[in-house]
N, C-alpha and C positions, 0 to 999 in steps of 0.2 A: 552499402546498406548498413546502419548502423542499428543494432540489436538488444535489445534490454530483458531478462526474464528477472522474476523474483518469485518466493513464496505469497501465495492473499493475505491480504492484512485488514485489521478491519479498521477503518476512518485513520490510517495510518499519519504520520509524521510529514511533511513538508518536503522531504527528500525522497521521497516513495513518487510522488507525484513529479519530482525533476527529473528522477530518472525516467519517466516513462515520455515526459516533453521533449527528453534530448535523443532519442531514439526515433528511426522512423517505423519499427514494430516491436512492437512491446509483448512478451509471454508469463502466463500468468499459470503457475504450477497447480493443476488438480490433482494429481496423483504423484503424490509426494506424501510422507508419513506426515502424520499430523504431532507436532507432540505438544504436551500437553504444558509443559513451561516455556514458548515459543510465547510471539505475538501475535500469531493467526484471529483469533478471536478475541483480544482484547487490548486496552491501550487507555493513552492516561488523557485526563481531561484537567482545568483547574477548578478546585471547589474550595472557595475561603484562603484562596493565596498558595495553597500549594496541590502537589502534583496527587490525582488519586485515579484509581483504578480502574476502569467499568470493564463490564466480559459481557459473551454471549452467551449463554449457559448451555451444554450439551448434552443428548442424549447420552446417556451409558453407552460405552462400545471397548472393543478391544483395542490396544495398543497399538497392536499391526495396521490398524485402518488407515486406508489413504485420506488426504482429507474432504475429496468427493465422499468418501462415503460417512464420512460421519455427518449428523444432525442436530438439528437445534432441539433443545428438551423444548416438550410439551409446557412447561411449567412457565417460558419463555414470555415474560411481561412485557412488551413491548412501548406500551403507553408508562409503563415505570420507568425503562430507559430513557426515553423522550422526556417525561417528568424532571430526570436526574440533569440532563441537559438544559432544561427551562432555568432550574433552580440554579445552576450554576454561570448559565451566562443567560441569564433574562433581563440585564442590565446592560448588557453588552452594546457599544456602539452599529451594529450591524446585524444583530439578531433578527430583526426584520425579515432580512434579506436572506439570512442562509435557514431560517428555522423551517422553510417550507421544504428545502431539499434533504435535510436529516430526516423530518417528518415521512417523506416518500422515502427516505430509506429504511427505516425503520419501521415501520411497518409495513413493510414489502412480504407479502405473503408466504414466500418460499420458504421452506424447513430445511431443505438442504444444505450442509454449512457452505461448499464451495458457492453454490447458487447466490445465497443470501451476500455472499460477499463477494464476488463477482456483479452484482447486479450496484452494490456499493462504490463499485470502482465505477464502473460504465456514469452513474450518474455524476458523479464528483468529478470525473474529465470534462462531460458534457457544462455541466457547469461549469468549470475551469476552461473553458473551450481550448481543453485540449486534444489535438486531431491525430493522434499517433493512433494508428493500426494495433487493436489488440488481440490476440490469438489465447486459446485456452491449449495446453502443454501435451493433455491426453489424443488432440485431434491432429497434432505433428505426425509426419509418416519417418520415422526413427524406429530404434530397438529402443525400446522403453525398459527393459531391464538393466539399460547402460548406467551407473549411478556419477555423481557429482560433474568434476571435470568433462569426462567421456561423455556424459549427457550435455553440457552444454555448446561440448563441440560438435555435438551430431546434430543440434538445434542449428547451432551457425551455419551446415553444413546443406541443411534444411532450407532454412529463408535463403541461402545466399550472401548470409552476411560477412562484411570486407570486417567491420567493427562490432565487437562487444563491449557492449559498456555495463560493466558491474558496480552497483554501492560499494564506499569507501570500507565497509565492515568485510568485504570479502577478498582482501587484500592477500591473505596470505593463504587462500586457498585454491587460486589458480597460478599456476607458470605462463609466462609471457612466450618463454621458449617454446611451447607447447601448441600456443596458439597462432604465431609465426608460425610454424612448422604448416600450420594450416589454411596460411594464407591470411588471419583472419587478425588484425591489430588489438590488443586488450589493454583498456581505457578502465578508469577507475573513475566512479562521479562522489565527490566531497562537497556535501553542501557546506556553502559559509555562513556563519550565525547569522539569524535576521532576529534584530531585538527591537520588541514595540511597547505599547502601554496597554498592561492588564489590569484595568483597573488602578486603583492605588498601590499594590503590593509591589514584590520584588520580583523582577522578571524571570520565568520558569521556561525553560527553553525545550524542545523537540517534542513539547505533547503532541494528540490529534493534532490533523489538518482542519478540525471544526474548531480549534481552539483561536488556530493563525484568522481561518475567515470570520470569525465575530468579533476580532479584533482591528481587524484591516480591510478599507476596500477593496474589491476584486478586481480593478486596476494594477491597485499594488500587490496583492496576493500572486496575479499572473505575471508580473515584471521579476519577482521572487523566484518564482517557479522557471521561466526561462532565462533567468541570468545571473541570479545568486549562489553559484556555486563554479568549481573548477575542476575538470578532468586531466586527471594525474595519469 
């Protein structure tokens, strides 16, 4: 059984989504610190040819909070997010077709951060008809005070899983030794560039995954997703 967890992400990158296709259960951390220059809540889009910002904006909380417990601020415009996305790809060859699933994400009622973005994933698989098994991190029967490495082996140990497969960025924070020792093979997923036409400009590579689909049909977007990349 091959095993994927990550941090939530919001409308994350194209390789967020390969990992969770190449796995056959995928976990999704709620109670994990939240910090505050991470990508949890925010990610890049194109607006006029280059790379820019959008966030979700939060309530005040303290540092220590896991990211179950923090929330979305009050103040949280949600048809101005949507707006920001019109204005930016409203020309887009495919806008049609993805603007009514951002739409239902975005203004998806929940205030709770892991919620709000948790219910982001669930629908952007569905649309990607992606079928992998997802599980939420808090509801694993583990010690949950176990941190990094130790937590992930106690997850493996959890599902049953033979294979873990982590994103290429966490290469150098597991041992291979470690997880043999466990029975349990550790695979790294590298996605490989996918370059398309954004318009006229110069192509901006790993924004949102809303970026890739108002670019690309969902034919090609899904052939992307399960075979554009290689485990090391």
């Amino acid at each position: 059984m091959r095993l994927g967890i990550m941090q939530p992400y919001f409308l994350p990158y194209i390789g967020y989504f390969q990992l969770i296709a190449a796995v056959d259960t995928f976990i999704v951390y709620d109670n994990i610190k939240y910090t505050k220059k991470g990508w949890v809540n925010r990610n890049r889009l194109l607006v006029n040819g280059s790379d820019t910002i959008f966030s979700l904006p939060l309530k005040r909380g303290a540092d220590s909070l896991d990211v179950a417990q923090r929330e979305l601020a009050a103040s949280f415009d949600r048809q101005k997010l949507l707006n920001q996305f019109r204005g930016a790809y409203g020309c887009a060859p495919q806008f049609d077709q993805i603007y009514p699933v951002l739409e239902r994400v975005i203004q998806h009622s929940e205030v709770n951060l892991f919620g709000y973005i948790y219910y982001s994933i669930m629908q952007f698989c569905e649309y990607l008809e992606i079928k992998t098994k997802i599980e939420i991190s808090s509801g694993m029967a583990i010690d949950h005070t176990v941190k990094g490495q130790d937590k992930v082996l106690a997850l493996c140990r959890a599902t049953g899983a033979t294979t873990y497969i982590n994103a290429i960025g966490g290469t150098g924070l597991y041992a291979k030794d470690s997880f043999r020792n466990q029975g349990v093979n550790l695979r790294f997923l590298k996605a490989k560039p996918f370059v398309y036409s954004q318009f006229s400009a110069a192509f901006v590579p790993w924004l949102s995954i809303v970026d890739v689909l108002m670019f690309n049909p969902l034919n090609k977007v899904r052939a992307c997703i399960n075979e554009n990349y290689e485990l090391i």
